[in-house]
C-alpha positions in Angstrom: -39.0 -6.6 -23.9 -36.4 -4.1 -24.8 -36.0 -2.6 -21.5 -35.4 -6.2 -20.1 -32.7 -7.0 -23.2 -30.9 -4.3 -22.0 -31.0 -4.1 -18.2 -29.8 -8.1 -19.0 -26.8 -7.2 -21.4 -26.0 -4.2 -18.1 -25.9 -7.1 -15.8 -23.8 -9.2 -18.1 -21.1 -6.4 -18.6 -21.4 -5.6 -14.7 -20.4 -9.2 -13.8 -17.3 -9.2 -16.9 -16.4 -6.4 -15.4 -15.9 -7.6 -11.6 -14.9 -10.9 -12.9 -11.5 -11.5 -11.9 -8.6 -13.3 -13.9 -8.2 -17.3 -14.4 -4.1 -18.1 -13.1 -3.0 -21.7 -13.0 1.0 -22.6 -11.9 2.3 -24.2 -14.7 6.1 -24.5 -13.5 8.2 -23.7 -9.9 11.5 -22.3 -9.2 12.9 -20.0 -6.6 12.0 -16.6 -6.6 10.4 -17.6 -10.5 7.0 -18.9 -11.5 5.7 -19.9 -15.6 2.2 -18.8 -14.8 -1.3 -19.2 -16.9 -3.0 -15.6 -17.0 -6.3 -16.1 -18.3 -4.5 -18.5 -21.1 -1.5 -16.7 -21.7 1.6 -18.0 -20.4 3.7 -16.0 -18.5 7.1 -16.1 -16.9 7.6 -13.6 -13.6 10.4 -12.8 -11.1 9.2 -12.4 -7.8 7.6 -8.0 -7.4 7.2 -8.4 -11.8 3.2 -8.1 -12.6 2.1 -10.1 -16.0 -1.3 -9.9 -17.7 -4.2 -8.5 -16.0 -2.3 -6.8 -12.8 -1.2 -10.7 -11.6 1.6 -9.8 -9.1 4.2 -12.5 -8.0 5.3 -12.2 -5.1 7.3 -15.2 -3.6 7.9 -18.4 -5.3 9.5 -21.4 -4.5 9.9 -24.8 -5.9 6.9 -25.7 -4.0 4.2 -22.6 -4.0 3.7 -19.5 -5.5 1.9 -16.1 -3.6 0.6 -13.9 -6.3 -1.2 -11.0 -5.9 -5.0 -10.9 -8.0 -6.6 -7.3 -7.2 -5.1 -6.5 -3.9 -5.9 -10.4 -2.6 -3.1 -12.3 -2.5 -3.2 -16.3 -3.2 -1.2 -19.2 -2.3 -1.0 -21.6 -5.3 1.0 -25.2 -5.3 2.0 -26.3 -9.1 -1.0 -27.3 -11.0 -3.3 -25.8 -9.0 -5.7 -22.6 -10.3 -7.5 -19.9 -9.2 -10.1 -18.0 -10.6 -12.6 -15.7 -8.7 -15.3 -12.8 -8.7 -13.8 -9.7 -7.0 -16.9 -7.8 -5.5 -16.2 -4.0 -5.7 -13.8 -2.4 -3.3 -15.8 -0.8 0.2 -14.5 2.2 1.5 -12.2 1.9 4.5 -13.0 4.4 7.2 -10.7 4.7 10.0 -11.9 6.0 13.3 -8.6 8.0 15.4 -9.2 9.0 19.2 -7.2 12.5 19.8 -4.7 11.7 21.9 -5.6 14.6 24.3 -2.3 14.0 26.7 0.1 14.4 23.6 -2.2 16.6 21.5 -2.3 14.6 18.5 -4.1 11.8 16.0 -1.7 8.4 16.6 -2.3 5.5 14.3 -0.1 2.3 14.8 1.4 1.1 11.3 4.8 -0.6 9.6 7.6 0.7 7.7 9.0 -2.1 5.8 7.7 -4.4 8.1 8.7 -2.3 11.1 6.3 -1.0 13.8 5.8 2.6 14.2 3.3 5.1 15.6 2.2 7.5 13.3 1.7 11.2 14.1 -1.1 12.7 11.5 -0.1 16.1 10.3 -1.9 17.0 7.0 1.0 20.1 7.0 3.2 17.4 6.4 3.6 17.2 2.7 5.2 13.5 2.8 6.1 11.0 5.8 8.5 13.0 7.6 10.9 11.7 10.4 13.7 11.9 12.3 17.6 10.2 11.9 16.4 9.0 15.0 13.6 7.5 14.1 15.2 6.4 10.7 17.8 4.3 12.3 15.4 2.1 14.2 13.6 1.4 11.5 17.0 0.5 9.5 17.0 2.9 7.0 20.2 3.7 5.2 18.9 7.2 4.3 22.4 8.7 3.4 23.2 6.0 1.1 19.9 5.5 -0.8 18.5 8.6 -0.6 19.1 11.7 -2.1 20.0 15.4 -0.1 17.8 17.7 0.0 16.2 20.9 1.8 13.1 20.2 4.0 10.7 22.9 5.3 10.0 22.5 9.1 7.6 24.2 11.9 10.8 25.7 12.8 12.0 26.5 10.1 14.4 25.4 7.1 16.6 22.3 7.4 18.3 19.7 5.5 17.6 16.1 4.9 17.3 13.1 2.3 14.8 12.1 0.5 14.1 8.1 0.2 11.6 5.5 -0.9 9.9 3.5 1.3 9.5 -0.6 0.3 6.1 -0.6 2.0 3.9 1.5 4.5 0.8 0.0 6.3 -1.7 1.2 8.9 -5.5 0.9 9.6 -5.8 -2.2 6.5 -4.1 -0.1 4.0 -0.9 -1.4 2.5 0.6 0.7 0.0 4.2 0.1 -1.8 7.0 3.0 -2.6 6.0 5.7 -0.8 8.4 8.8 -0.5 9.9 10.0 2.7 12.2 12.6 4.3 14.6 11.5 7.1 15.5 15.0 8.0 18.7 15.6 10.0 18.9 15.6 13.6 16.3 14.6 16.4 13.3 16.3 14.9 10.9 15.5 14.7 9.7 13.9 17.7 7.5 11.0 16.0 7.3 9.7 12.3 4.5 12.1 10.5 1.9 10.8 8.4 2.0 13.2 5.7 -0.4 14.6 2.6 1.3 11.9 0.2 -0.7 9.0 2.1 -3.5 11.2 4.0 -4.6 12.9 0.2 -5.8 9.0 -0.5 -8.9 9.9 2.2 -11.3 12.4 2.8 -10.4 13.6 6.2 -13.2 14.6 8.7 -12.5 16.0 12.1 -15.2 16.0 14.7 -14.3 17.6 18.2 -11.7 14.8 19.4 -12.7 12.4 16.4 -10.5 12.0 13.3 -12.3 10.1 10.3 -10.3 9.4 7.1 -12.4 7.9 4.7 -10.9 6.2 1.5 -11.2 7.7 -1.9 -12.5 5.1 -4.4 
């Protein structure tokens, strides 16, 4: 009798635990939302979290998209949302050497941009070129900040800057750190250790597997 008491009460905190919060629109405005957290009422700007992570991230005077652990949701005034989140899976993403070019390639966005990644775990952060940096739109020697950059070839100079948003292979993460480094090396945009150290990286012959860490 026990034993079931408490395998029951480990149940019971297992689904609190995944339970995730109750959000109702109370009132619209652009780029503003008075939102209902799991009772709590809650004014947010659009990219301000509130109670329980809840992440708005447009509004208007007719809808809101917030973000509720990593799922985003439309909501119209009135209108609630409240949901079990099963436990994250692990992501594993499959990359085909590229034998012609001698390299992983993974397709992604900067900002909303497309770009082909390079993967280079020597890379200690996304690395690329002015070149590269200027099709994507990045003002790197306004925002960022100058700094000295260590290269295959050697020493060079270059700026550090924040990047809005990075996403490949279903992962989207926000402010990420770059380095635009000066001149036209090098040749693509490198994945580097401050996104790859979120996976467990296993390479088999021409096979590159990067499992998430949970």
């Amino acid at each position: 009798m026990l034993f079931r008491f408490c395998l029951f009460c480990l149940l019971l905190i297992s689904a609190v635990a995944s339970a995730g919060p109750a959000v109702r629109v109370l009132a619209l405005f652009p780029d503003k939302a008075m939102l209902e957290i799991d009772g709590q009422r809650k004014v947010l700007a659009a990219g301000r979290s509130g109670p329980a992570g809840v992440r708005l991230i447009s509004a208007d005077p007719e809808r809101a998209v917030v973000e509720i652990d990593g799922v985003l949701q439309e909501l119209r005034l009135g209108s609630a949302v409240s949901a079990t989140y099963q436990k994250r899976q692990k992501r594993e993403l499959r990359i085909l050497k590229d034998i012609s070019r001698g390299g992983y390639f993974v397709d992604g966005l900067i900002n909303g941009q497309s770009v082909r990644f390079l993967v280079d775990t020597g890379a200690t952060t996304i690395a690329m070129s002015e070149h590269q940096a200027s099709r994507l739109g990045l003002q790197h020697r306004v925002d960022g900040k100058r700094v000295a950059v260590g290269t295959a070839s050697g020493d060079a100079l270059g700026h550090r800057i924040m990047l809005r948003k990075v996403s490949f292979g279903g992962l989207h993460l926000r402010n990420v750190a770059a380095v635009v480094i000066d001149g036209d090396s090098p040749r693509h945009v490198l994945l580097g250790m401050n996104v790859l150290g979120r996976f467990d990286i296993d390479q088999r012959d021409n096979l590159l597997i990067l499992r998430s860490k949970l």
